[in-house]
C-alpha positions as CSV (number, residue, x, y, z in Angstrom):
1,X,43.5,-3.2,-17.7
2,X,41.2,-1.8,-14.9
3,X,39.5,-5.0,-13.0
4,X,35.7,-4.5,-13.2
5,X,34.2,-4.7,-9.9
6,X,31.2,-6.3,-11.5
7,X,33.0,-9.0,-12.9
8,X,32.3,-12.0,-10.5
9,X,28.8,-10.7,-10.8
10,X,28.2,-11.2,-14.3
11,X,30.0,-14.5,-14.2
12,X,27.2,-15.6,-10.9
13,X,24.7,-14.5,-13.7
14,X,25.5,-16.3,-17.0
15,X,25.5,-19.5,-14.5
16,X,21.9,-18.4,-13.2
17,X,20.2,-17.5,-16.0
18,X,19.6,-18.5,-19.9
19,X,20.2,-15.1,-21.1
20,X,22.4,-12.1,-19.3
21,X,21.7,-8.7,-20.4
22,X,24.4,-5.6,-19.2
23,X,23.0,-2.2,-19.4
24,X,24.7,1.2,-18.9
25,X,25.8,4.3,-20.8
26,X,27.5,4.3,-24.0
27,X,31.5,4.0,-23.3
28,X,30.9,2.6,-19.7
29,X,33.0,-0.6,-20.8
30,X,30.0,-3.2,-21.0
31,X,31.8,-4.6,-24.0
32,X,35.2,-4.5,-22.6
33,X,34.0,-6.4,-19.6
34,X,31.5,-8.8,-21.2
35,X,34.6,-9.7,-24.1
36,X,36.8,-10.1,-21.0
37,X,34.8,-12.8,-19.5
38,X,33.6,-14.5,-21.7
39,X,36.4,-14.1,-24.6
40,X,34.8,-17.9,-26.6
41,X,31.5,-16.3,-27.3
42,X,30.9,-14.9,-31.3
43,X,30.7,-11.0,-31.0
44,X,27.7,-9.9,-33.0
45,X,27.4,-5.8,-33.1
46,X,24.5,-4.0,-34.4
47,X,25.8,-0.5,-34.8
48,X,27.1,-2.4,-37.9
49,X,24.6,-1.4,-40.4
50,X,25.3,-4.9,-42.4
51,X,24.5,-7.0,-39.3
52,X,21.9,-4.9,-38.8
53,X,20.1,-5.1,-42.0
54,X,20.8,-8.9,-42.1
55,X,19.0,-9.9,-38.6
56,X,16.0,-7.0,-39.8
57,X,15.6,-8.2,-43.0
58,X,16.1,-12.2,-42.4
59,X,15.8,-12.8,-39.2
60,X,15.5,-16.5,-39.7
61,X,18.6,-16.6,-41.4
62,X,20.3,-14.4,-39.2
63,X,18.6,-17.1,-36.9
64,X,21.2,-20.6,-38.1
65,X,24.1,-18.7,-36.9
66,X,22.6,-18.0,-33.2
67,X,22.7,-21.8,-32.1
68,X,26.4,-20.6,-31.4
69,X,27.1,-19.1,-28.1
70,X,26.8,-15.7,-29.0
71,X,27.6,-11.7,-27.4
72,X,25.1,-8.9,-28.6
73,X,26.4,-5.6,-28.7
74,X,23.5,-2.5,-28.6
75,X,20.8,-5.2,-29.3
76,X,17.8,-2.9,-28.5
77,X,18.8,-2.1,-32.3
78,X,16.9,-5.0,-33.7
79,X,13.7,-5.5,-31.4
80,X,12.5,-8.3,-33.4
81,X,15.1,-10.3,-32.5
82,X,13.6,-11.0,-29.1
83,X,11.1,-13.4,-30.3
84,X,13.3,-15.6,-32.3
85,X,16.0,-15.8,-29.3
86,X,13.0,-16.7,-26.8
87,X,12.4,-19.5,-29.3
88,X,16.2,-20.6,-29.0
89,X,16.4,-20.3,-25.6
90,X,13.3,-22.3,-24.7
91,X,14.6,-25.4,-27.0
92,X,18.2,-25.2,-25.7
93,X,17.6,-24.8,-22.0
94,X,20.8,-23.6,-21.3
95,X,22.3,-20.9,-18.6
96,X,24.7,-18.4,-20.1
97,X,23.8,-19.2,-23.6
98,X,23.3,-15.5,-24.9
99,X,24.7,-12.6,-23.3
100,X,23.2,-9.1,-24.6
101,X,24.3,-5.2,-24.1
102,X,22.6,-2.4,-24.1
103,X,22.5,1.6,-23.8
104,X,19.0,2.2,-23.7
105,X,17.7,0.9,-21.1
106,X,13.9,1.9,-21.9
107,X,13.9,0.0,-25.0
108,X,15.7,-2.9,-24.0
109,X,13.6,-3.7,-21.0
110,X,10.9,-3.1,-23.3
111,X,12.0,-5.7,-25.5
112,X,13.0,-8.0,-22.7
113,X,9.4,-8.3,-20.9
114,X,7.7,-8.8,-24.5
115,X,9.7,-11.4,-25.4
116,X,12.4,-12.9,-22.2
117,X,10.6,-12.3,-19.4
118,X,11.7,-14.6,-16.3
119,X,14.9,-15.3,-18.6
120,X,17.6,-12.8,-18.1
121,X,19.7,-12.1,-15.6
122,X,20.1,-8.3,-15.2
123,X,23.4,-6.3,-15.0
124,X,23.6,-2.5,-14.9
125,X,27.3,-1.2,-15.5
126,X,28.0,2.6,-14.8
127,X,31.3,3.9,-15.3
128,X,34.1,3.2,-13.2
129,X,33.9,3.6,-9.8
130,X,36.6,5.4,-7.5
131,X,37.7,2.1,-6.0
132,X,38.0,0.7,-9.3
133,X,40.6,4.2,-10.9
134,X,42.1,3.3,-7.3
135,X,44.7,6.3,-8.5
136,X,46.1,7.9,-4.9
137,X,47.0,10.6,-7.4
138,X,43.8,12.0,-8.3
139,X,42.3,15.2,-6.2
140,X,38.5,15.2,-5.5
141,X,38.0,18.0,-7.8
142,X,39.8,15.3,-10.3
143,X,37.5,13.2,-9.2
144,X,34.2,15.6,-10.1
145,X,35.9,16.8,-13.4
146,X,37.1,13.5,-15.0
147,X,34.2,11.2,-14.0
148,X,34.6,7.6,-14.8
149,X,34.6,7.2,-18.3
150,X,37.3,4.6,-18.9
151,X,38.5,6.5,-21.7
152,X,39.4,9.2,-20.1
153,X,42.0,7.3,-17.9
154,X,44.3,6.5,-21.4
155,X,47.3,8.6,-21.0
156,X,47.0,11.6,-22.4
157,X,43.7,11.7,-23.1
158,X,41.7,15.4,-23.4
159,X,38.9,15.4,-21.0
160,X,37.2,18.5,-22.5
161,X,37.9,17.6,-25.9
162,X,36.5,13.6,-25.0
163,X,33.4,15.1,-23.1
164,X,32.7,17.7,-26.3
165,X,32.3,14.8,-28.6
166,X,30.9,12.2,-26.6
167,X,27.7,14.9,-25.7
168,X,27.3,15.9,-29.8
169,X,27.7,12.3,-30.4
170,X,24.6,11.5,-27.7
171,X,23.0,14.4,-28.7
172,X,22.9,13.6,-32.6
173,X,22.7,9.9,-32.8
174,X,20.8,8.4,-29.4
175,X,18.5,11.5,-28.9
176,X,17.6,10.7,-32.6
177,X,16.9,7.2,-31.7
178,X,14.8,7.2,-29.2
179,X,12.5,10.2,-30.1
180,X,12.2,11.9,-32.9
181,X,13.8,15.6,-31.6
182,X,13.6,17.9,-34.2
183,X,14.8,20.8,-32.2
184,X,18.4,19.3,-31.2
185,X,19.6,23.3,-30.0
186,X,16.5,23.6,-27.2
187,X,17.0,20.0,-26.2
188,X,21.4,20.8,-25.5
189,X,20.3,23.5,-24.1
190,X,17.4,21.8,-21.9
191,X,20.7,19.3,-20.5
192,X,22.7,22.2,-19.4
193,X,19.9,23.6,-17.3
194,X,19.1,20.2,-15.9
195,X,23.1,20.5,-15.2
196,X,22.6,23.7,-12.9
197,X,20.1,21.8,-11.0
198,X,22.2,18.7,-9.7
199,X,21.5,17.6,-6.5
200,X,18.3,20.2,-6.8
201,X,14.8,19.5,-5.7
202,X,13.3,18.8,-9.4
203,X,10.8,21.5,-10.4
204,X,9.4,20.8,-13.7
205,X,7.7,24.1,-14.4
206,X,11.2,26.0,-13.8
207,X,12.6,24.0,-16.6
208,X,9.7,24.2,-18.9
209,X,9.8,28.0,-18.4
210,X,13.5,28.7,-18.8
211,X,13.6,26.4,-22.0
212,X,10.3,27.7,-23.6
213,X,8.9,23.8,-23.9
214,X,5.4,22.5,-22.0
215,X,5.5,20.2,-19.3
216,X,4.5,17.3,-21.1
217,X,7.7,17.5,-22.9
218,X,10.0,18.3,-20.0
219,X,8.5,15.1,-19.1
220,X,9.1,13.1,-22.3
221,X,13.1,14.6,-22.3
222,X,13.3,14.1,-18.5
223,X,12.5,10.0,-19.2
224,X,15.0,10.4,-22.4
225,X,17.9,11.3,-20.5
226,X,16.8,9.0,-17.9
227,X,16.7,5.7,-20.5
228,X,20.0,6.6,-21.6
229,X,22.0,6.9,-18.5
230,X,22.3,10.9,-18.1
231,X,20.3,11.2,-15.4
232,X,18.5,10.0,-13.0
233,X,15.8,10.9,-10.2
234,X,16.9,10.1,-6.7
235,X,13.6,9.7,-4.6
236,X,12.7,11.0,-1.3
237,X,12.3,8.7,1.7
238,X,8.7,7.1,1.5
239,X,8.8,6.8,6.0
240,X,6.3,9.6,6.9
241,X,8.6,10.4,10.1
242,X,7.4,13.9,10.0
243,X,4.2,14.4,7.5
244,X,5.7,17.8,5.8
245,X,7.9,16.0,4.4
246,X,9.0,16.9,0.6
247,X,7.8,14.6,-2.1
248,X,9.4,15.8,-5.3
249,X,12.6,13.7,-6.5
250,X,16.3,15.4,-6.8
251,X,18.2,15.4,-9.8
252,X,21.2,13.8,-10.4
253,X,23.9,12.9,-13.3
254,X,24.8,9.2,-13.7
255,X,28.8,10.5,-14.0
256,X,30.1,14.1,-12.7
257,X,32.2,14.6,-15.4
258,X,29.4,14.8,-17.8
259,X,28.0,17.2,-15.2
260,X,31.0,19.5,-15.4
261,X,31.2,20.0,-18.9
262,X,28.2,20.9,-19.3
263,X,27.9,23.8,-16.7
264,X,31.1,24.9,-18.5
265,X,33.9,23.9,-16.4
266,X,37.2,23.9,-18.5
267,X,39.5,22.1,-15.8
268,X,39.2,20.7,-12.7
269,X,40.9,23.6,-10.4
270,X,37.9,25.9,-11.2
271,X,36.2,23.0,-8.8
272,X,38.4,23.9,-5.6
273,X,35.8,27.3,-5.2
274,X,33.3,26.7,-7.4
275,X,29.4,27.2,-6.6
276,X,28.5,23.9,-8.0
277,X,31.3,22.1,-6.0
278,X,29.0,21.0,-3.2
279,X,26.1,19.7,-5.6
280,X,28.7,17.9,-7.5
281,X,30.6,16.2,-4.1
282,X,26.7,14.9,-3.5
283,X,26.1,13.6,-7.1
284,X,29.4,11.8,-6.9
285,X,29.1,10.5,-3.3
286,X,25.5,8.8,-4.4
287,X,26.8,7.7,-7.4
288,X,29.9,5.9,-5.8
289,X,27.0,4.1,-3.6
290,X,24.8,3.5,-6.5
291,X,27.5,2.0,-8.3
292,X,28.7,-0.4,-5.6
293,X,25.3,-2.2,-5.1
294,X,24.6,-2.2,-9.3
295,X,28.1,-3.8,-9.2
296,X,26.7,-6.6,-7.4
297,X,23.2,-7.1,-8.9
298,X,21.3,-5.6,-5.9
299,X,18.6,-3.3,-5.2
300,X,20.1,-0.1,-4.2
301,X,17.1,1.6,-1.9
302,X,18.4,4.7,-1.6
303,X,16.5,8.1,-0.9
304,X,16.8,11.6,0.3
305,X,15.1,12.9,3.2
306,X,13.9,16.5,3.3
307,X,11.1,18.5,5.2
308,X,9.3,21.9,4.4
309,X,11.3,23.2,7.3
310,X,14.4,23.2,5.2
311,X,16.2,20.1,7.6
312,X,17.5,17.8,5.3
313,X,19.1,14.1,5.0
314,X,21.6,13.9,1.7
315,X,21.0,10.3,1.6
316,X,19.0,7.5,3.4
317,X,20.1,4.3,2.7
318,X,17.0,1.6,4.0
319,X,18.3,-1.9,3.7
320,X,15.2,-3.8,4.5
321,X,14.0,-1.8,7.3
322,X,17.9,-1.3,8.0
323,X,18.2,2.3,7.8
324,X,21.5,4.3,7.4
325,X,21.3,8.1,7.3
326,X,23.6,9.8,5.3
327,X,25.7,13.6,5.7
328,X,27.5,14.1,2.4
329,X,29.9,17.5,3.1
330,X,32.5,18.4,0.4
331,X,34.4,20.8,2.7
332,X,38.1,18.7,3.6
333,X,37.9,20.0,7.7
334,X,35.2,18.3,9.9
335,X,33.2,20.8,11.9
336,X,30.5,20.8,14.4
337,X,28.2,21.8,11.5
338,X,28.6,18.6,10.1
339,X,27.2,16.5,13.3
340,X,23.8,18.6,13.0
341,X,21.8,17.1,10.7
342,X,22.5,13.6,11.8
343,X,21.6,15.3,15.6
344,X,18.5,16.3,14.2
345,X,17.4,13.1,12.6
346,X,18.7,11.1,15.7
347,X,16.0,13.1,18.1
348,X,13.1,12.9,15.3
349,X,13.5,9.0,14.5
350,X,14.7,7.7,18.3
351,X,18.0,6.5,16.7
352,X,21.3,7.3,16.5
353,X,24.1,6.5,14.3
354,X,24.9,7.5,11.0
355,X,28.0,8.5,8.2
356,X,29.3,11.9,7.8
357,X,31.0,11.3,3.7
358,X,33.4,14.2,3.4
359,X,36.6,15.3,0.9
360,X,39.1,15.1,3.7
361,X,41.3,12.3,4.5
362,X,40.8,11.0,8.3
363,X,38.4,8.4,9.7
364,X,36.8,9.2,13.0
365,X,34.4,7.9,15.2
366,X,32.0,10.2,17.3
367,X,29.5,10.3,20.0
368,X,26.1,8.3,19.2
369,X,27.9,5.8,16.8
370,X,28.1,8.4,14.1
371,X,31.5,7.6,11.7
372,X,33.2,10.0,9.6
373,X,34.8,8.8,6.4
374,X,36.6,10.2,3.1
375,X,34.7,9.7,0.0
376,X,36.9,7.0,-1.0
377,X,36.2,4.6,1.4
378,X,32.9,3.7,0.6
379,X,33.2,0.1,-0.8
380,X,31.1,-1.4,2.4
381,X,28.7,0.9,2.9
């Protein structure tokens, strides 16, 4: 079994708080872990549609049974249950009592701050990280095709095939679930454009054009995919250190393998020349950083840094006024044309210093305490 990075975490949090809720996409392993660690707790799912209708239709008799130490698997099913466990965990006063999962994250936190606000101890649980596949075998384009599904690291397992089903699954169940999408071709189609914009500035009217919807519902969809883990909006750095500075957000795809299939790519050699190889090496590279501080339960302040002029900062890292600029380069030889932007950013900020992220294999140390490192190595960053 794969060791969870975010383990210790989880177990810091069930001794900190009264409830502990774990968040992430559907088949990033928040039940694996959560069974893992805490393997004496009753396992109450509500994709079941008999446990389901029990807690909806009685919740105070679905209530006796929750003086147990209890595990709740895709609770944002039965909102009304908040209530009743903020009743439970007022009278019990007990850390780690109830531990809760979720894939919708809108809904959940919705529930949460109605009902268990001040109560619960927050996890968010992506899918594996590189460090945690830890596979010397894999490639980079590996890497960008598979993702980090842990599914897809069973022997054997189709990746295409996995991907294909997990997207019709999303597509026809969650989208259903959240909003009420009637038109479930636009809406596939409207994630396969926002998948040829990865690592992109985010221009809303370009989508609502190409998919023939308003901007109010590019919006709505936008937020959707955003709730659910597909996406996210990486946001550019708020210090005005030149005032042209860009303010829309990039896009970018909770897990690159998600991203591949749905541009179209059929296996992960197409990567080695592919247009999209750059955009994807970014999206992965953020990802691997996003993932290492969610592992922990911390705040992960990152940004992008771009001007009108076209000079650029993939990633800006600001650590309570600690501020680490970021190169991300998916080319596997380090050039001269690597060092530039981090030049540039040195003479308009007065600082040096700064990572070069690349797909190649050595670690090196330049001039003005700039470090070069292989995408792997990015567990202390």
């Amino acid at each position: 079994m794969i060791q969870r990075q975010a383990a210790e975490t989880l177990r810091y949090l069930a001794a900190q708080f009264r409830v502990v809720a774990v968040v992430g996409p559907r088949q990033s392993g928040k039940t694996t872990l959560v069974r893992l660690i805490f393997p004496d707790k009753s396992y109450v799912n509500f994709e079941n549609p008999d446990i389901r209708n029990f807690a909806i239709e009685d919740p105070r008799g679905f209530c006796q049974i929750m003086l147990m130490a209890l595990f709740f698997d895709e609770v944002q099913r039965v909102p009304l249950l908040f209530s009743y466990l903020q009743q439970i965990v007022d009278e019990q006063n007990t850390n780690g009592m109830f531990v809760l999962t979720g894939s919708n994250n809108f809904l959940l936190q919705e529930s949460i701050g109605q009902s268990l606000a001040g109560r619960v101890g927050y996890l968010q649980l992506l899918p594996l990280s590189i460090t945690e596949i830890g596979s010397s075998d894999l490639s980079v384009e590996d890497h960008l095709y598979k993702g980090g599904y842990p599914a897809l690291y069973d022997k054997g397992k189709d990746v295409k095939l996995w991907m294909d089903n997990y997207i019709r699954t999303y597509i026809e169940r969650d989208v259903r679930q959240l909003k009420n999408i009637t038109d479930l071709i636009t809406f596939e189609r409207f994630i396969r454009l926002c998948a040829g914009r990865t690592g992109q500035l985010l221009n809303k009217s370009s989508l609502s054009i190409e998919c023939g919807i308003d901007n109010k519902t590019v919006e709505a969809w936008l937020s959707l995919l955003e709730a659910s883990f597909v996406i996210f909006r990486l946001q550019p750095y708020h210090n005005n250190y030149n005032k042209r500075i860009v303010k829309m957000p990039k896009l970018y795809f909770y897990d690159t393998g998600l991203a591949t299939n749905l541009l179209g790519i059929q296996k992960a050699e197409q990567l080695i020349l592919h247009p999209f190889r750059g955009a994807l090496f970014e999206n992965m590279v953020i990802v691997e950083l996003l993932k290492q501080r969610w592992n922990k339960a911390t705040p992960d302040h990152l940004y992008f840094w771009r001007d009108n002029a076209g000079h650029e900062m993939d990633l800006v890292i600001d650590d309570a006024g600690d501020v680490k600029p970021l190169e991300i380069k998916s080319g596997k030889t380090i050039t001269n044309e690597y060092l530039k932007g981090l030049l540039y950013w040195h003479q308009l900020t007065g600082r040096t210093g700064g990572l070069i992220i690349y797909a190649g294999d050595m670690i090196q140390k330049r001039s003005q305490n700039i470090e070069i490192r292989p995408y792997y190595s990015l567990s202390d960053v």
